[in-house]
N, C-alpha and C positions, 0 to 999 in steps of 0.2 A: 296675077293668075299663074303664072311661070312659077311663082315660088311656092307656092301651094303643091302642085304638082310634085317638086323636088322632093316635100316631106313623106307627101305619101308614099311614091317611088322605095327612097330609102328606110319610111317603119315599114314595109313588105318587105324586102330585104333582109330586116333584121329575124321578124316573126320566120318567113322562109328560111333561114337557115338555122335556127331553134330547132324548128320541127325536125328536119334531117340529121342535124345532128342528137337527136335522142333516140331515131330509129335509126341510126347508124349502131348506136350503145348496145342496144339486143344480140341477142346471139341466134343465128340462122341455123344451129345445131336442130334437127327433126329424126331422131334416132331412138330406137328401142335399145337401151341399156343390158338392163337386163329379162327374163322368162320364167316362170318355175309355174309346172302343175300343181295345184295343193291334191291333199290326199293320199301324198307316200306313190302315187302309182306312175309316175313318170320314171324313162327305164334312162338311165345319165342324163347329160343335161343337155339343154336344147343349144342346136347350132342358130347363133343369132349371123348371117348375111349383113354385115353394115354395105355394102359395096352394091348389092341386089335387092337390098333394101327387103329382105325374107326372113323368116323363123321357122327353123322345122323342128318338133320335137318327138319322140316315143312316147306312148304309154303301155302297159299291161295289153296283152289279148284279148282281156275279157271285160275291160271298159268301155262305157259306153260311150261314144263321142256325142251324146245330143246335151250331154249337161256337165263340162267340165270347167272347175275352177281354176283362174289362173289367177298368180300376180308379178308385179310387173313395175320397169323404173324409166324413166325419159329422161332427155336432154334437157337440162335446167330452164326452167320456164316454159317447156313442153309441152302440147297438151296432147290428147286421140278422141276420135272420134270414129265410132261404124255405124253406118247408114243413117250419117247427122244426129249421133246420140253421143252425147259426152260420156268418156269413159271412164272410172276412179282406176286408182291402182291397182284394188281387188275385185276381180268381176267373172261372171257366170258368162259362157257361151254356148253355142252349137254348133261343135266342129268337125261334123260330119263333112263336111267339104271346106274349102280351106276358105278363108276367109279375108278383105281387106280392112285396114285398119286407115284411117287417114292422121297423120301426126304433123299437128301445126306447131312449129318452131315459136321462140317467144320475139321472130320479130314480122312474124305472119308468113311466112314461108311455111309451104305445106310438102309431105312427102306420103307416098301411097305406101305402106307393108303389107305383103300377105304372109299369114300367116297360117301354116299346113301341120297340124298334128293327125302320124299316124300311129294305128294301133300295131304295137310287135310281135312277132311269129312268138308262136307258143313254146316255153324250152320243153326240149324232150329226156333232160336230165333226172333219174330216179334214182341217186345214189342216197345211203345213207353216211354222213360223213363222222357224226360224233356220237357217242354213246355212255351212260355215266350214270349209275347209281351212286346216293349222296352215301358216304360210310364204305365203299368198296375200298379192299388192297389193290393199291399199285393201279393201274392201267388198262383200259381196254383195249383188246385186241379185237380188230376188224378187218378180215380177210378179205376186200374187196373183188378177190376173182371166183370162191366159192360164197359170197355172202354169208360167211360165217361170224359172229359178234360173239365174244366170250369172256368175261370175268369175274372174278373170284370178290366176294361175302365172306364177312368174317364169320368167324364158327359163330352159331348159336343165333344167325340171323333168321329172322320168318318171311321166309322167302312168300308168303302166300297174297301180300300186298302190300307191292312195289312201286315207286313210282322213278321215272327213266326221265334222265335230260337226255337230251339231244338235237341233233340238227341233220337237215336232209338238203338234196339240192334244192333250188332258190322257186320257190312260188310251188314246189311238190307238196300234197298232203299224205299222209302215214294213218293205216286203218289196221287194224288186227280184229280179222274176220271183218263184221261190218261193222266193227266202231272205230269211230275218228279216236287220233291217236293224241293228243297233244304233250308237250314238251312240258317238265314238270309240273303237272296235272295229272293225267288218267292213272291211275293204278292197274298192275296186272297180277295175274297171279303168274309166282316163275317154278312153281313148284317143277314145274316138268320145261321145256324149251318152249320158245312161245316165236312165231312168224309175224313178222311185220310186211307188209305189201307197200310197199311205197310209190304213189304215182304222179307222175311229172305233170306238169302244167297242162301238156297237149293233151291229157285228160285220154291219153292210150297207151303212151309207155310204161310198163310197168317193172317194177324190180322185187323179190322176197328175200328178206333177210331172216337168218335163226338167229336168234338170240338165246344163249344158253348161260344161266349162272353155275357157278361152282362155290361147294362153301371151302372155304379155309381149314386146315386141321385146328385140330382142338390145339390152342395158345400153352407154351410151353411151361409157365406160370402162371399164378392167381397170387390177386392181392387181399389180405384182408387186416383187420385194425384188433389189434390186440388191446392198448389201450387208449381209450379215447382222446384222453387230456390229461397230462400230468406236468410236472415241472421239467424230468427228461427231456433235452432233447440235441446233445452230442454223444459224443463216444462213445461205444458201449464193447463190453468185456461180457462172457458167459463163461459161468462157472459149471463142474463137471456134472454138477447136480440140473442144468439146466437153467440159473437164474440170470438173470439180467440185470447187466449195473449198466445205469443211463447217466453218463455227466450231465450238468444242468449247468447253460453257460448263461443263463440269467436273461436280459432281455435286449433286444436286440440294435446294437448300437450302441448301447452300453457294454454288455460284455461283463454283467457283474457278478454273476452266480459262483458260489462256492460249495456247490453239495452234488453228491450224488445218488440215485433215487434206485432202490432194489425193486423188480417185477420179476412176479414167480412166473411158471409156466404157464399157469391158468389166467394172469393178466394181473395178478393182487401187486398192489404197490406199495413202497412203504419208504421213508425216508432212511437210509443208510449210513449216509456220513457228511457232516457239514464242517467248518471252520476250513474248506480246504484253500490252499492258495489262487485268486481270482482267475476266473475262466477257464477251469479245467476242460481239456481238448480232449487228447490223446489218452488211449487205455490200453494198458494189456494186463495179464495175468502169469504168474510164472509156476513152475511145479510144484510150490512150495505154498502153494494157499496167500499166494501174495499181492494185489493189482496195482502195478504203477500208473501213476495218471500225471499229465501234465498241465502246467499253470502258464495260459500264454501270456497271461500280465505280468511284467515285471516286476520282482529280476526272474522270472521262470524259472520255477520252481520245480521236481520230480519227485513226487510224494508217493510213496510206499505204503501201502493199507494193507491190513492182517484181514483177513475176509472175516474169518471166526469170530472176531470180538468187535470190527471196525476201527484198531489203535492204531496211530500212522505217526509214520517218520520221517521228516526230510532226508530223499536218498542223493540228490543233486540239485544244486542251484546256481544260473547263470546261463540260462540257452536263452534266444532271443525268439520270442515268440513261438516258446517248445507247443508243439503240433501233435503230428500224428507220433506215435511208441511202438516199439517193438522188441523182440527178444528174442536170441541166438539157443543152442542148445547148450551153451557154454556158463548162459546167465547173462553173457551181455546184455545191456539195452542198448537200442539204437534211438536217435530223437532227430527229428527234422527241425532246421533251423532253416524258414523260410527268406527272415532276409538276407541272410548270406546265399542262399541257394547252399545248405551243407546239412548233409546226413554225418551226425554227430554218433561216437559211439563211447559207451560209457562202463567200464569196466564194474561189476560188481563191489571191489573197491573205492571205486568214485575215478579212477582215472579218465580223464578226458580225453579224445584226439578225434579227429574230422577223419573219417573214414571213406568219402567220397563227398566230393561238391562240383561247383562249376555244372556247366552245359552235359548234358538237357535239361536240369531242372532250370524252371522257375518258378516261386517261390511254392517249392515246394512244399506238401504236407503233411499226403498219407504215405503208409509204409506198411508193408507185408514182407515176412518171410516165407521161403519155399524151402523148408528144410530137408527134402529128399535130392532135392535139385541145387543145397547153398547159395541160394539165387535171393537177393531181393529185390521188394518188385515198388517204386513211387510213383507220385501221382503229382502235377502240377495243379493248381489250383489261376493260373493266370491261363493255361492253355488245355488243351484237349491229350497232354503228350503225357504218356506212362514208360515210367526208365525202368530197364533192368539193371542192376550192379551186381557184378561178379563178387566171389569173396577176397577178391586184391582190392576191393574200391573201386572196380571201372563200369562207369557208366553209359548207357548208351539208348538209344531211341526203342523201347520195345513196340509200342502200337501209339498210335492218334485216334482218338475220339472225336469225334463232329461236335462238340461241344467243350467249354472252359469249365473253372469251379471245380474239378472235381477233389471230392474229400475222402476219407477214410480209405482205403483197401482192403480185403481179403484174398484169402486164393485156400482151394480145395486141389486137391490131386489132380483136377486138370484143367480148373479156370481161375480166375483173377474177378472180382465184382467189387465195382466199384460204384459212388452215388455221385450225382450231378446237381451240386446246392441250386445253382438258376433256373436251369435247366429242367428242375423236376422230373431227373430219368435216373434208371438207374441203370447200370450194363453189365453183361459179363464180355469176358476175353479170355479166347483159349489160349490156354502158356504156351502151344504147340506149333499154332500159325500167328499169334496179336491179331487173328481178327475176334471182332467184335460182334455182339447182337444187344440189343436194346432188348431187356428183359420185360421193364415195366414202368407205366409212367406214356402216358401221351401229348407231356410238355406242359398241359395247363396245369395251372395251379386251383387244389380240388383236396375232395376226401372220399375218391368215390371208390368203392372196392369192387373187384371183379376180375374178370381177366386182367393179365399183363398189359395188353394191348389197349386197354380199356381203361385201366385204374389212374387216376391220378395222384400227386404228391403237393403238398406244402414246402419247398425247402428242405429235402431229402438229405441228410447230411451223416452223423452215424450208423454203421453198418457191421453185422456179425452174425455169424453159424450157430445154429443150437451145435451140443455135443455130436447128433449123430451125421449131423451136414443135412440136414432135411428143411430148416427152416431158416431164411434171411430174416434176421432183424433190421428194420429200419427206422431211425429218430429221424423226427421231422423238428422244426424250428415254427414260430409265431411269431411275430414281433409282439405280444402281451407276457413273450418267456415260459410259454404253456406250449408244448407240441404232441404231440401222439406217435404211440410206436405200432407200428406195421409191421407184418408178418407177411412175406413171399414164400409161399410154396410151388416145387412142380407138380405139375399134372402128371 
């Protein structure tokens, strides 16, 4: 009998402390982790009380607390319950008055929360903070102590239906007269200045703002296509007659073109002169009814063409990637030798000598002279930087351009225009100050003619004056070796 007793005794023993220790394992943790309103209308985030065992959160003024959605995160093996109903993680309540939550831990330990959501004072902020028609110049101005809003439409915009981004203070809506305003959506007409009322949340304060556009002067340039597509599409020379010689550098990447293509004034094209040395760049003309053109493929070549007949003669050979041409009143030529960084000058005899190199070029291309002023003027092609050189050979920083690439140069009696192959811009620069303006071209790559401001460019690369200065010519580049030549005129 005794020993019987003993077994039982010690299997309770055993089963008894099984059981404790597995609820020993659980964790006594009975906490709200984390809160959130759904709906967007909670105003920050809720303060969760671990210590007080509370949650209080904000919402909007004008929600209703009998039906709000929450969700919500517990203590690992956690559960809630209100008024003995199991609770998920995402649940609908009525918190008009605050509420208890009971939160059983997962090793049966229970904790009370209440939870108090109130609703927030109304803001009484009416400002209007942001304002923006898509296509305006530059920035709007917004005078926040006279509520004045004002900016400028490009010429030739129809102001008569507009549509406005913008932003106001937080939970404000915006009416003009009694229509609701929305944020690119509603159209207005701005023909004349137009009022916006703006009112804040507390549904009393109010603000009016004017809103006034202005158009923009009529754009200083227009672009248009003289020809559409041809083989054309470096250098170009104009003769006194007004014609246009376009080198044709072949296609792109290759670099293999050997002709160059004549367009009259009226746009007729016609092929002028072939067999010339590979990748003819650089053009110019001399008094003599002559056009030098350069061959940047080796050995760089400087071929001399009779206009009259097209019969050409090698005038110099051996510049390393001869570029952009030029020519003095004397009959020199000058040639840009990009990878030395050297403006090369070349005697009508043939005589050679480096007439300027070194800093600030590099690798330089185009070349213009200013023969009232014996000023010439380059162009870097790795950077945005335009050198002047005196007639000693010294060179020096005349202006920067916000953009690399750049090719060809001209200059008239009081600017310098130059083209921007990447860039699809093209610019002038007064020779007076080196500052610049962006003629035409709005970066993308296009064919569209119109305004300056407006027009865009394919690889803008050759550039040149009719006789009387009134019209820019501009070759464009393809990669198929087809480009179009463009005509800038001013307004």
């Amino acid at each position: 009998m005794i020993r019987h007793f003993i077994v039982i005794v010690f299997l309770g023993l055993i089963f008894g402390c099984s059981e404790n220790s597995s609820t020993a394992d659980l964790s006594s943790e009975a906490n709200i982790l984390t809160f959130d309103i759904n709906g967007g209308i909670q105003i920050g985030s809720a303060i969760i009380d671990e210590k007080g065992h509370s949650i209080s959160a904000e919402v909007s003024f004008d929600t209703d607390l009998s039906d709000i959605a929450i969700s919500f995160t517990l203590s690992e093996g956690a559960s809630a319950t209100h008024n003995n109903k199991s609770i998920s993680n995402t649940a609908t309540f009525d918190f008009t008055n605050p509420i208890d939550w009971v939160v059983t831990a997962a090793d049966g330990t229970s904790q009370i929360w209440t939870i108090n959501i109130e609703l927030s004072a109304p803001l009484s902020d009416a400002l209007l903070l942001s304002y923006r028609i898509s296509g305006q110049n530059g920035q709007t101005e917004i005078n926040s102590v006279s509520n004045e809003v004002t900016l400028i439409m490009p010429y030739g915009t129809d102001f008569s239906s507009l549509v406005a981004d913008f932003t106001v203070s937080d939970f404000a809506t915006v009416r003009i007269e009694d229509e609701i305003q929305e944020s690119g959506i509603t159209p207005n007409d701005f023909t004349s200045s137009v009022e916006y009322t703006v009112t804040a949340q507390d549904g009393v304060t109010t603000s009016k703002w004017i809103v006034t556009l202005d158009e923009s002067p009529e754009p200083l340039y227009s672009v248009s296509t003289l020809v559409e597509e041809f083989p054309g599409n470096d250098g170009i020379s104009v003769d006194s007659d007004g014609n246009i010689y376009v080198n044709c550098n072949g296609l792109v990447n290759m670099w293999n073109g050997t002709t160059i293509y004549k367009v009259t004034p009226v746009g007729e094209f016609s092929l002028f002169k072939e067999g010339l040395p590979s990748w003819p760049v650089g053009s110019v003309l001399d008094q003599d009814g002559n056009m030098y053109v350069s061959g940047w493929n080796a050995p760089g070549i400087i071929s001399k063409i009779d206009l009259s007949d097209a019969s050409s003669n090698q005038f110099y050979s051996g510049v390393q990637e001869a570029s952009g041409l030029e020519i003095d009143e004397n009959g020199n030529i000058y040639a840009m030798e990009p990878p030395t960084n050297s403006m090369l000058k070349i005697e009508p005899d043939g005589t050679k000598s480096v007439f300027a190199s070194g800093s600030p070029f590099n690798k330089s291309s185009g070349i213009t002279y200013d023969v009232a002023n014996k000023l010439f003027y380059v162009t870097n092609w790795n950077d945005g930087v335009i050198s002047q050189v005196n007639e000693s050979g010294e060179a020096s920083n005349f202006a920067t351009l916000p953009v690399g690439n750049l090719g060809p140069i001209i200059n008239d009696d009081h600017y310098l225009y130059t083209t921007s192959y990447n860039a699809n811009k093209v610019f002038r620069v007064s020779k007076a100050s080196g500052e610049y303006d962006l003629i035409a071209g709005t970066g993308s790559v296009g064919h569209i003619d119109g305004y300056g401001t407006v027009a865009t460019f394919d690889r803008p690369l050759g550039i040149a004056l009719s006789p009387d200065g009134s019209k820019l010519y501009i070759s464009e580049v393809s990669p198929g070796g087809k480009g179009s030549l463009r005509v800038i005129t001013e307004n």
